[in-house]
C-alpha positions in Angstrom: -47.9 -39.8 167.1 -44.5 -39.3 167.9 -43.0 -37.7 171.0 -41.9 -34.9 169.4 -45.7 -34.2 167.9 -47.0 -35.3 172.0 -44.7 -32.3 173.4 -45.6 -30.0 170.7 -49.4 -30.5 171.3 -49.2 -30.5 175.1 -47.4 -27.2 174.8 -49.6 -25.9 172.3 -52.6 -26.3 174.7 -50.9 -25.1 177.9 -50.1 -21.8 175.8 -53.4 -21.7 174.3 -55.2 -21.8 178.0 -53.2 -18.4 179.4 -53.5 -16.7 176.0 -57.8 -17.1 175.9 -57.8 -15.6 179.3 -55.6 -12.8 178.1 -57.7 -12.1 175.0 -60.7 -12.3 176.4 -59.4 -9.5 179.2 -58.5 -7.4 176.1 -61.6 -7.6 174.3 -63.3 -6.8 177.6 -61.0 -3.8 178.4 -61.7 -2.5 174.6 -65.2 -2.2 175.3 -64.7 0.4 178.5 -65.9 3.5 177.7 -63.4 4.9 180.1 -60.5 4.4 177.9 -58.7 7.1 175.9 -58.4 6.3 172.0 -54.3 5.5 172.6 -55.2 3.1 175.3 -57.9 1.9 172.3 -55.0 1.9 169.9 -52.6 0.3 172.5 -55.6 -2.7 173.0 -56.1 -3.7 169.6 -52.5 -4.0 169.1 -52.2 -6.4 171.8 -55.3 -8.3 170.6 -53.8 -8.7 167.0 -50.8 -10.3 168.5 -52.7 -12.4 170.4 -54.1 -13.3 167.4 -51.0 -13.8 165.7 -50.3 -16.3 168.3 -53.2 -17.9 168.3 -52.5 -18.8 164.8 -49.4 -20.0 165.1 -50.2 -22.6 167.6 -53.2 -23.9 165.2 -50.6 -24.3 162.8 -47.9 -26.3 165.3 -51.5 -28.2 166.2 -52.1 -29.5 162.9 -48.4 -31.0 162.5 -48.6 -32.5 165.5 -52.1 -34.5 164.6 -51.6 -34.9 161.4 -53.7 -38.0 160.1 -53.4 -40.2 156.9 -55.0 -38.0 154.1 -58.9 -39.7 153.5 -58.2 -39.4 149.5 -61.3 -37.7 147.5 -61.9 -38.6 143.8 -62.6 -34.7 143.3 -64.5 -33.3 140.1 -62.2 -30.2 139.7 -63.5 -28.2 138.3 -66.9 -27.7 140.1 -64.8 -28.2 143.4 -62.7 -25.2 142.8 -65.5 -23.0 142.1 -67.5 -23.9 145.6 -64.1 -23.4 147.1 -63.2 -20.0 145.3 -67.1 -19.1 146.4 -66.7 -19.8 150.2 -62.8 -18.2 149.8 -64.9 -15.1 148.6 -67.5 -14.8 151.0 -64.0 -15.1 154.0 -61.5 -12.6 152.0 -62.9 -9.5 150.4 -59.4 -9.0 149.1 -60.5 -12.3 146.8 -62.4 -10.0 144.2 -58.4 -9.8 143.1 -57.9 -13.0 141.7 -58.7 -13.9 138.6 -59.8 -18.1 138.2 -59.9 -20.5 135.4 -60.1 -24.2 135.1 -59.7 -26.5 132.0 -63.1 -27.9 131.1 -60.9 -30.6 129.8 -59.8 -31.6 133.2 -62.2 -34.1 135.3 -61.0 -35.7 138.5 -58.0 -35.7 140.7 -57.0 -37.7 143.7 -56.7 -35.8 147.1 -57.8 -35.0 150.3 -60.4 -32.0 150.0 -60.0 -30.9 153.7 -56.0 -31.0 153.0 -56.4 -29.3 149.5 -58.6 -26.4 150.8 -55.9 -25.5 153.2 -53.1 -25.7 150.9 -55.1 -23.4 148.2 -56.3 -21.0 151.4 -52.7 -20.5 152.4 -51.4 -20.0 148.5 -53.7 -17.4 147.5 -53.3 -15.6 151.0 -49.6 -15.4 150.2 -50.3 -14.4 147.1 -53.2 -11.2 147.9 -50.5 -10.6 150.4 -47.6 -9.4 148.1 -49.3 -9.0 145.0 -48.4 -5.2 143.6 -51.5 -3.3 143.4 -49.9 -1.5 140.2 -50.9 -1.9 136.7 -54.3 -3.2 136.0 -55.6 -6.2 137.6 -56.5 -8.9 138.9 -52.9 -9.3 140.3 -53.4 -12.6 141.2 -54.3 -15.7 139.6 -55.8 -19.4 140.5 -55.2 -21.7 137.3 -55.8 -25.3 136.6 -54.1 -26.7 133.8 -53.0 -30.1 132.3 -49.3 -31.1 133.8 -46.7 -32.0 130.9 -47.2 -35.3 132.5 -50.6 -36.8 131.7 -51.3 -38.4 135.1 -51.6 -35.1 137.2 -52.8 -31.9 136.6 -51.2 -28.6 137.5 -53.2 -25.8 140.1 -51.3 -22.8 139.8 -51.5 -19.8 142.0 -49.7 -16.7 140.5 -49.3 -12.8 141.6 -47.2 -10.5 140.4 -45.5 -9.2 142.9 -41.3 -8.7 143.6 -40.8 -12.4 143.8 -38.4 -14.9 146.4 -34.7 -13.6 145.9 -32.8 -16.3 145.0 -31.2 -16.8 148.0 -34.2 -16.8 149.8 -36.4 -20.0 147.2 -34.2 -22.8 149.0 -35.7 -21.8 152.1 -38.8 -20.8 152.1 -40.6 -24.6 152.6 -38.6 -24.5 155.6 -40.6 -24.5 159.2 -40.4 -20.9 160.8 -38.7 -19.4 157.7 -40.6 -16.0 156.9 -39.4 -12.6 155.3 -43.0 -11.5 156.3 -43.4 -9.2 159.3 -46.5 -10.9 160.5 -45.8 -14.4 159.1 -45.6 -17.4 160.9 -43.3 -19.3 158.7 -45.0 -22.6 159.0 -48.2 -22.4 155.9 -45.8 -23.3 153.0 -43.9 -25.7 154.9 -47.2 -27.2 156.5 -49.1 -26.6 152.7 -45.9 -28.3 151.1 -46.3 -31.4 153.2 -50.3 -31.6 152.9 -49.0 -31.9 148.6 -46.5 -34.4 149.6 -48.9 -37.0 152.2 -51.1 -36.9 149.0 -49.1 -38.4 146.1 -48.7 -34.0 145.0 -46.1 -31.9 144.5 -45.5 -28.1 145.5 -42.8 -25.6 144.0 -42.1 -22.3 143.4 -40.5 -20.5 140.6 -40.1 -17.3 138.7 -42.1 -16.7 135.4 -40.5 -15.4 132.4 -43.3 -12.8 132.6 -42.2 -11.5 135.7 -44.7 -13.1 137.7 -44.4 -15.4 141.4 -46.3 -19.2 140.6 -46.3 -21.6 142.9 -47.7 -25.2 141.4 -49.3 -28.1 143.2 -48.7 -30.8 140.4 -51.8 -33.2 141.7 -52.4 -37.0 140.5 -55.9 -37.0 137.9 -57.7 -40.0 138.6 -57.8 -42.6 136.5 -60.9 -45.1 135.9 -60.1 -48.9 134.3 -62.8 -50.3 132.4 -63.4 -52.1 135.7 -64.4 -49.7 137.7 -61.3 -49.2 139.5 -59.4 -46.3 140.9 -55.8 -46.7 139.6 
């Protein structure tokens, strides 16, 4: 680790020890049966900040450790559906998004630890400023074929107002958010995960009005041999 990533986790944990106390006070204090419901309001305000927090420093955390990826020759196509299952089961905003997988499509080189959390943070994203107008789902987890044989495209699509383009050159930059509770570190953190994995992650702007961000991922390839090329 460098240290750069040494400081950043040391601080990380020195916040994290004050801000368990503090959260654990608050839960505790929104349990009285003394309080009035503003001081009830006023609690849970604090504890979702906390929480905000919280989240941010698990994000600095996992730049900081980051490993080598421990590449997975995953079978796509069941893969996604376990993952879209268990993504389900944590976000009942899921029942929004609409998946498909090419049959066609069988196994693709990556980290499945590293490729759940980019996937997690796309569709969150994408639930997050999805329109709820017209009918739905507003929000869509595709896997395709790439134009270029050896990888495969994941899509995650919503159709939402879309990155200004002022705003696209920046928004895989750490701390860059135009959201209110954003941290501004999951598509820079989701963008590197692509990148430590022979992937790719962009963003552009559908001629159909729609917001796609693609994860262009290398298929895996068998020799007659048995090898993994």
């Amino acid at each position: 680790r460098s240290y750069v990533g040494l400081l950043a986790s040391g601080l990380a944990h020195e916040i994290r020890n004050p801000l368990s106390a503090a959260s654990h006070a608050t839960q505790l204090l929104g349990e009285s049966s003394a309080l009035e419901a503003e001081d009830h309001r006023l609690a849970d305000i604090v504890r979702s900040h906390v929480g905000r927090i919280d989240g941010i420093i698990e994000n600095v955390l996992q730049i900081s450790r980051r490993e080598a990826p421990r590449s997975n020759r995953i079978e796509l196509e069941k893969w996604l559906q376990k993952f879209f299952d268990d993504y389900k089961a944590a976000v009942p905003e899921a029942g929004e998004v609409a998946v498909h997988c090419d049959p066609d499509l069988q196994h693709i080189d990556f980290d499945e630890t590293h490729l759940h959390q980019v996937l997690t943070n796309l569709l969150n994203n994408a639930l997050r400023h999805a329109s709820s107008e017209g009918p739905g789902p507003h929000v869509h987890l595709r896997c395709t074929q790439d134009e270029n044989p050896r990888y495969c495209l994941i899509q995650v699509s919503d159709n939402g107002p879309g990155i200004g383009d002022g705003e696209q050159a920046k928004i895989f930059e750490p701390f860059y958010t135009t959201a209110q509770q954003g941290s501004g570190l999951g598509l820079y953190i989701s963008r590197d995960l692509c990148e430590i994995n022979g992937a790719e992650l962009e963003y552009h702007r559908g001629s159909d009005d729609r917001s796609y961000f693609n994860v262009r991922a290398p298929i895996s390839v068998v020799q007659p041999a048995g090898k993994l090329i």
